[in-house]
C-alpha positions in Angstrom: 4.1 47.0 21.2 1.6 49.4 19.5 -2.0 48.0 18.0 -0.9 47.4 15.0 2.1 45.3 15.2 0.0 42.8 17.5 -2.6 42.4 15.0 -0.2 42.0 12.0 1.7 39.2 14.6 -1.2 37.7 15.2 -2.0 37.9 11.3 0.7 36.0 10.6 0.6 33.3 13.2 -3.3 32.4 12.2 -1.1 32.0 7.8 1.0 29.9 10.0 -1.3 28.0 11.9 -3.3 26.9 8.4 -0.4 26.1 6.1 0.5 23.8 9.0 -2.9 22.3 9.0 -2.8 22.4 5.4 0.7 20.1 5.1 -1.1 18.3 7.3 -3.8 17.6 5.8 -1.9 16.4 2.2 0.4 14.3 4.7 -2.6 12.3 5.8 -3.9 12.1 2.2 -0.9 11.2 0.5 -0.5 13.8 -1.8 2.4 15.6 -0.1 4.7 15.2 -3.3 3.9 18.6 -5.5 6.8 17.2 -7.9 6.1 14.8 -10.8 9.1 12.5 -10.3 10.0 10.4 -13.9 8.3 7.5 -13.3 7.5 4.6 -15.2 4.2 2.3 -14.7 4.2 -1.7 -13.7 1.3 -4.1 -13.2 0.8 -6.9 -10.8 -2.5 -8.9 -10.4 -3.6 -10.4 -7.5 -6.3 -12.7 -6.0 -7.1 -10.5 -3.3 -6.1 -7.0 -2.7 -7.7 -6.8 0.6 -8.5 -2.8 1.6 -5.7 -1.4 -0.8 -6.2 2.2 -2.2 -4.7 4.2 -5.4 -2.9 6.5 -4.0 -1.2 4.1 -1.7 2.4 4.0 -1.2 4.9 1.2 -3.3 7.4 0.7 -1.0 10.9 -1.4 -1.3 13.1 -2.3 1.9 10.9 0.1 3.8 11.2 2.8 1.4 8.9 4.9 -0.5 9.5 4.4 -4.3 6.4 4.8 -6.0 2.3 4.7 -6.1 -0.4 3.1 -7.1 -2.4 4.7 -9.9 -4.9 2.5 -10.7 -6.6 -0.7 -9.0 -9.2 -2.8 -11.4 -10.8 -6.2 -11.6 -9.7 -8.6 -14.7 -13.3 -9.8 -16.4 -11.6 -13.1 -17.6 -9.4 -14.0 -14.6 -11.3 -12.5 -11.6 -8.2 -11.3 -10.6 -7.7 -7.3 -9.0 -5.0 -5.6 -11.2 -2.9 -2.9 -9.5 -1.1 -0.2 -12.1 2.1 1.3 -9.9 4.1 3.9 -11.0 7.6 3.8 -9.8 10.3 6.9 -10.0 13.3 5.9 -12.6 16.1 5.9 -10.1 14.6 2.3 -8.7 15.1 0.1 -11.2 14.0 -3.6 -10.1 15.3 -7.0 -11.8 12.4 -9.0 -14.2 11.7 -11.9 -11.5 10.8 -9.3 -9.1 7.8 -9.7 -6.7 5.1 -7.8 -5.2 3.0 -8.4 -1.8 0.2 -6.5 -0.3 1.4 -6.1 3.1 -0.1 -4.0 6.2 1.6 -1.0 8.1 0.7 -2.7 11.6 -1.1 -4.9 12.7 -4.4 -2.8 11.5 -2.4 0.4 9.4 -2.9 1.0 5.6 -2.1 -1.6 3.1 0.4 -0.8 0.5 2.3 -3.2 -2.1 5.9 -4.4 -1.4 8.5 -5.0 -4.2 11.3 -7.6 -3.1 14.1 -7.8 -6.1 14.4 -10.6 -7.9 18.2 -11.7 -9.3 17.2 -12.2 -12.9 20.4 -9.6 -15.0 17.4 -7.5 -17.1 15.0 -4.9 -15.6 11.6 -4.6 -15.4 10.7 -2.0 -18.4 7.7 0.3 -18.7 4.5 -1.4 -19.0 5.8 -4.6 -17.5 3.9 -7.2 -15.3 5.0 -8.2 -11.9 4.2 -12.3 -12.4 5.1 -13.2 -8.7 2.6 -11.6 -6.4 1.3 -12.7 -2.9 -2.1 -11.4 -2.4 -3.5 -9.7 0.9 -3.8 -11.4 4.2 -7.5 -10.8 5.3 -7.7 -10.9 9.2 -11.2 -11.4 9.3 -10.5 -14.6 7.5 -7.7 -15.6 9.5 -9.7 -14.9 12.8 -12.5 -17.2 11.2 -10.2 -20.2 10.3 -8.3 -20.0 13.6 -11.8 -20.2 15.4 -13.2 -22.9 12.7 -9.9 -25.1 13.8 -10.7 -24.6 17.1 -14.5 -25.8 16.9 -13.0 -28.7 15.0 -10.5 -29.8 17.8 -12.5 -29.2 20.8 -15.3 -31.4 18.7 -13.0 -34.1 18.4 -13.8 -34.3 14.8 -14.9 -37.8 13.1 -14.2 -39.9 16.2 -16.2 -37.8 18.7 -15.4 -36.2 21.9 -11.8 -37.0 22.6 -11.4 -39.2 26.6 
């Protein structure tokens, strides 16, 4: 193979080498879909939202059906309001609800939509009522150990026989 033909393979195998890094790269950042599906936006509020991101996925029986576009905090109820958009082919019954849940025990959070049985659909601009908020670990971890203190104190009565 003559000079030029090695650099021109090695050329293209450095353009390979970054688009793969590149797809990477989107992959980890969620931004791998270049399409705009049609999409229409829901909103859910919740008491705690835990570590969830925009840009997080929406998922439904596992599957990816839309994103979050927008997390803010109510200034009358206190409450974090996620804004989802979710692509037109899903369409989800009114009594619908939503739940931050964790990929793995420590993975991203992302919001789960579990289909409700009511005959009418949720429409743009609609707002999940049912929602079950985040399950913090650190507070889990700190009850579990408060319960623990409490038992091994032998609470009111003092130290069990």
């Amino acid at each position: 193979m003559n000079k030029k033909g090695i650099e021109t393979a090695v050329g293209l195998f450095v353009l390979l080498g970054l688009a793969a890094l590149l797809f990477v790269a989107l992959k980890a950042a969620n931004l791998t879909s270049f399409g705009r599906a049609d999409t229409y936006t829901v909103t859910a509020r919740f008491d705690n939202i835990g570590g969830l991101k925009a840009r997080a996925p929406v998922r439904a029986a596992g599957v990816v059906i839309g994103r979050i576009t927008g997390i803010s905090l109510d200034a009358k109820t206190y409450q974090g309001v996620v804004t989802m958009e979710i692509e037109r082919n899903y369409l989800f019954p009114k009594d619908s609800s939503a739940k931050i849940l964790t990929a793995g025990l420590l993975g991203d959070q992302y919001v789960g939509i579990e289909a409700g049985g009511e005959v009418d659909n949720l429409a743009a601009g609609a707002v999940i009522k049912q929602t079950q908020s985040a399950v913090v670990l650190e507070n889990l971890i700190g009850q579990f150990l408060f319960n623990k203190a409490a038992d091994a104190g032998g609470g009111a009565g003092g130290p069990r026989p």
